[in-house]
SEBAZA-666716 format. One line per field, with one value per residue (C-alpha): residue number from 1; chain; x, y, z. Coordinates in steps of 0.2 Angstrom, whole numbers. Each point is the difference from the previous one (the first is absolute). Layout:
SEBAZA-666716
num: c(NUM|...)
chaine: c(A|...)
xx: c(X|...)
yy: c(Y|...)
zz: c(Z|...)
END
This chain:
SEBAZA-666716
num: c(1|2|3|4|5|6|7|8|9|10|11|12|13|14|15|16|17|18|19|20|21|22|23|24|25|26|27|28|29|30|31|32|33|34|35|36|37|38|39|40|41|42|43|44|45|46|47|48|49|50|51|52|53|54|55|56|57|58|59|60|61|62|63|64|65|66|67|68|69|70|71|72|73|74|75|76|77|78|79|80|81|82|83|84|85|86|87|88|89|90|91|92|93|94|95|96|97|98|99|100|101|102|103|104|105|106|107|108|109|110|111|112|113|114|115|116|117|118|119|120|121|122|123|124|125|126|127|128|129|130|131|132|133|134|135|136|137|138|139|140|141|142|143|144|145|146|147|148|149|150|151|152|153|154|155|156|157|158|159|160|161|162|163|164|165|166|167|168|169|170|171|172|173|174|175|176|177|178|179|180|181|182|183|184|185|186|187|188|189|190|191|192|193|194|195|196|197|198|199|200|201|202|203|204|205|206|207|208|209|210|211|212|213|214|215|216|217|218|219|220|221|222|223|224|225|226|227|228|229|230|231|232|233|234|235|236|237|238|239|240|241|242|243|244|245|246|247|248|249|250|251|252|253|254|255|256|257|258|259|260|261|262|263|264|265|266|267|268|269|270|271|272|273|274|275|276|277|278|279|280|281|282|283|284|285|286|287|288|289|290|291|292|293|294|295|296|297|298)
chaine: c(A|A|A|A|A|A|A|A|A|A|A|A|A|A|A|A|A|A|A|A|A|A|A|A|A|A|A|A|A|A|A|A|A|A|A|A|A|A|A|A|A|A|A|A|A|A|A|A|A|A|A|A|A|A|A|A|A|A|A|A|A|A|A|A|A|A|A|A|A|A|A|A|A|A|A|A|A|A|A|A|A|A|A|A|A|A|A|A|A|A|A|A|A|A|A|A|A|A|A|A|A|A|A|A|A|A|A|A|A|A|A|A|A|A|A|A|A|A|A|A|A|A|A|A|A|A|A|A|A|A|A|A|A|A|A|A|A|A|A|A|A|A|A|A|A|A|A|A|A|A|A|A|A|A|A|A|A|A|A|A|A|A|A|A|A|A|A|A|A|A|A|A|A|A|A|A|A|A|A|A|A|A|A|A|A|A|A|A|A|A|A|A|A|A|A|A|A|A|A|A|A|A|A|A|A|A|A|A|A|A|A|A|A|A|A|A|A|A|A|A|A|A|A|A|A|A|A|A|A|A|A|A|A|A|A|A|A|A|A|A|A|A|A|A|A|A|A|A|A|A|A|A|A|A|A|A|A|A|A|A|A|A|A|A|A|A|A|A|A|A|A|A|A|A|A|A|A|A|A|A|A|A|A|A|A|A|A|A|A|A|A|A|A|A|A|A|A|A)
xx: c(-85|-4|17|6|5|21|5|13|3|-7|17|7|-14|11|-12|-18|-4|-17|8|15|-18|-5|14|1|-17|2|17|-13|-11|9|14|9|6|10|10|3|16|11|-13|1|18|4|-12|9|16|-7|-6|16|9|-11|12|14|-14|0|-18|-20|-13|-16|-10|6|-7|2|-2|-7|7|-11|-7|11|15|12|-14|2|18|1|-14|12|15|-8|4|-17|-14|-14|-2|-11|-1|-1|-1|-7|-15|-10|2|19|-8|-15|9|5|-10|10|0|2|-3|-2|12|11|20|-3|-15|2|-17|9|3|16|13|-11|12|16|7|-6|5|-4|8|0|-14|8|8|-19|-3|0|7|14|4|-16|-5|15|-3|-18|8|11|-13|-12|14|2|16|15|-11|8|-2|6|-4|5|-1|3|17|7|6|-12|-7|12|4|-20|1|16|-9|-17|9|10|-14|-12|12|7|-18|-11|16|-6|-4|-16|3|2|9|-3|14|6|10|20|6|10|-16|-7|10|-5|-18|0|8|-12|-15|6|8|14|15|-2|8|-1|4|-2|-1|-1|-10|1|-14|0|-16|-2|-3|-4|-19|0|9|-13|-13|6|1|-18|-3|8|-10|16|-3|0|-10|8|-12|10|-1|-5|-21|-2|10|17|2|3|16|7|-3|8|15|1|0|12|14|-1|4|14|7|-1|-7|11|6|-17|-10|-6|2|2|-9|7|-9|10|-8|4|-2|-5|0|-2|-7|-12|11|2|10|9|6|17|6|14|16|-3|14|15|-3|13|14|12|14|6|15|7|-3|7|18|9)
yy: c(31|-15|-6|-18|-7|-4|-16|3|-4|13|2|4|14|15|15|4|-2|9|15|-1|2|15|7|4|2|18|3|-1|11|13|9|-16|12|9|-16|-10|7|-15|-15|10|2|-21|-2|9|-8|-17|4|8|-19|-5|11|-12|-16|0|-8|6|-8|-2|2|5|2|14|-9|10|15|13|12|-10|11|-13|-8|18|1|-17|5|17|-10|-10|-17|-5|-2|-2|3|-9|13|-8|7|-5|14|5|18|-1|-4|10|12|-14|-3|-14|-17|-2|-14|2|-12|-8|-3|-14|-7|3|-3|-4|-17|-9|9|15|13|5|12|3|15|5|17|2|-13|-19|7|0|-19|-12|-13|7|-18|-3|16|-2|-17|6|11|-12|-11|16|2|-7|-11|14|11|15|4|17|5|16|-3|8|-5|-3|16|12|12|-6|18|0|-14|0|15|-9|-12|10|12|-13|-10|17|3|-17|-11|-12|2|-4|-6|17|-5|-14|-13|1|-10|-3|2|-17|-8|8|-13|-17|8|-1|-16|-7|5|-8|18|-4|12|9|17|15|15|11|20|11|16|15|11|17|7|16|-9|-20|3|6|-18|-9|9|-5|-16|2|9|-16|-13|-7|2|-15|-16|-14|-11|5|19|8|1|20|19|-1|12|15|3|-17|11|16|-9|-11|16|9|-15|0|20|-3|-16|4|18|8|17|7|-11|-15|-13|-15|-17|-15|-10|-16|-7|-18|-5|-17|-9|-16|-10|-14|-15|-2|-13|18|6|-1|-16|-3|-10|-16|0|-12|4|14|0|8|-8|11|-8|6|20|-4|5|-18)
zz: c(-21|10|10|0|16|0|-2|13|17|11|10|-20|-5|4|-8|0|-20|2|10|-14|-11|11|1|-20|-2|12|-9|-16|7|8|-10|-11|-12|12|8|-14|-2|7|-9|-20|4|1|-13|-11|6|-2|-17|-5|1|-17|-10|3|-5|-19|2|-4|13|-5|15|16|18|11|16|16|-11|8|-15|-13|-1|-4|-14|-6|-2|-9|-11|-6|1|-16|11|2|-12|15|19|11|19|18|17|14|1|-14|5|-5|-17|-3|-13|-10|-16|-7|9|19|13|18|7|15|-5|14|-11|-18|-11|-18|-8|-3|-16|-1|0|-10|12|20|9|18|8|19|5|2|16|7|-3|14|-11|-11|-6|-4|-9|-11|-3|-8|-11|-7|-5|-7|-13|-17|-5|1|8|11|16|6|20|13|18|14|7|20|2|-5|13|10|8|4|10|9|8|3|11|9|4|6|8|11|3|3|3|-16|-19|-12|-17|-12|-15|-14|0|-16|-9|-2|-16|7|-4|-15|-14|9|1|-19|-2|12|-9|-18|-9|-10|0|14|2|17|4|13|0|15|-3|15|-1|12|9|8|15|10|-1|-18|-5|10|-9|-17|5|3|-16|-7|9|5|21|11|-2|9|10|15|0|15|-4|8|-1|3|15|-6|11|-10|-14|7|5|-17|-9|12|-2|-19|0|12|-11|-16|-6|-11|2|-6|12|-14|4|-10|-4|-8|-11|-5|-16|-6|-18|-7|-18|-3|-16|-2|-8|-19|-8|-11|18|4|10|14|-6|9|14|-5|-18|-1|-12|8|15|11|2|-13|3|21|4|6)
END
């Protein structure tokens, strides 16, 4: 696929989108089926908040959804009539025999009200412009369209890199960029807002996996395509003594008494709707009935 220059400011392009590409292209390739643990686990989550929605969508978008598990889960939940796929690399989507679209979150190819319901599972958090994705979205959904998203939260992996920086730090006195700035859950409602969803709702859940050891989390954050691609990371090998001593202080930290050791993943969930004249409305302030006055002690 053919990338679009950002829009943005070169002091605001935080990640590398084509090695974001890259990145899940070699998750594609090498053993997906055996990573995908954590990604078809928030599908399924994210899918799971339709039962409480008393509502069919006619046509949804699995946005940047790797191999279309969360399309899947819609299509057996009976809340969707039709799927249209996206991920960034075709390879992701070679399997699929219905439709699917190479495509960018940060550059979205559809026109205006095409979609009754948009989901993405563990991508946005790769978009330079969060805002700006998000602000796409909302206008690639039909009046009273939903919007459904999981993200990757502030504190996840937060054990991983407490121990990057204090390795690198003990051993070259400084520290290179390692983990994605994710977002703050803080910010996640006036994200919405900000892009033109009505109703806005998050939620945050914190999910602790346990590995056998440090190296065999940063593997399956390969097998995930979820390593680094910030503009800033360091371009070479990370010494293998940073490494070493990474690995060493996450053992000491925080291994159980078996010797796993765990990795936090915070995940923050989004829903917002395109605006309808049926949706609910705010009172207008000042219109209340009720006077305080008269339920305060004297």
């Amino acid at each position: 696929m053919k990338r679009t220059p950002s829009l943005l400011p070169p002091e605001q392009v935080l990640f590398d989108r084509v090695q974001v590409a890259q990145h899940r292209r070699r998750a594609a390739t090498l053993d997906w089926p055996r990573h995908r643990f954590l990604f078809n686990e928030i599908a399924e989550r994210l899918a799971e908040r339709l039962l409480d929605i008393n509502h069919f969508f006619s046509l949804a978008l699995d946005l940047g959804g790797r191999d279309g598990t969360f399309g899947d889960k819609l299509v057996a939940m009976k809340k969707v009539d039709r799927v249209i796929r996206t991920d960034l690399t075709e390879v992701m989507l070679d399997n699929r025999t219905d439709a699917a679209v190479v495509a960018d979150e940060e550059f979205l190819p559809f026109k205006e009200n095409s979609f009754d319901l948009i989901g993405s599972v563990l991508g946005l958090h790769w978009t330079n412009d969060l805002p700006g994705a998000l602000s796409q979205i909302a206008r690639s959904l039909k009046p009273n369209g939903l919007f459904l998203g999981a993200l990757f939260g502030i504190e996840s992996l937060q054990e991983l890199k407490a121990c990057l920086i204090e390795a690198e730090s003990e051993l070259k006195g400084g520290v290179s960029p390692r983990v994605s700035p994710f977002t703050e859950i803080r910010d996640a409602g006036s994200l919405l807002q900000r892009a033109g969803l009505a109703l806005p709702v998050t939620d945050t859940d914190l999910i602790t996996l346990k590995y056998e050891n440090p190296f065999a989390l940063m593997h399956e954050l390969r097998g995930m395509g979820e390593n680094n691609a910030l503009i800033e990371r360091q371009k070479y090998f990370t010494q293998r003594q940073i490494m070493l001593r990474a690995a060493e202080l996450y053992v000491e930290n925080y291994a159980d008494e078996d010797g796993r050791i765990p990795a936090t993943f915070q995940i923050i969930y989004l829903s917002g709707w395109a605006p309808h004249e049926s949706q609910q409305k705010p009172i207008a302030r000042g219109s209340g009935k009720i006077n305080l006055r008269d339920y305060l002690e004297k």
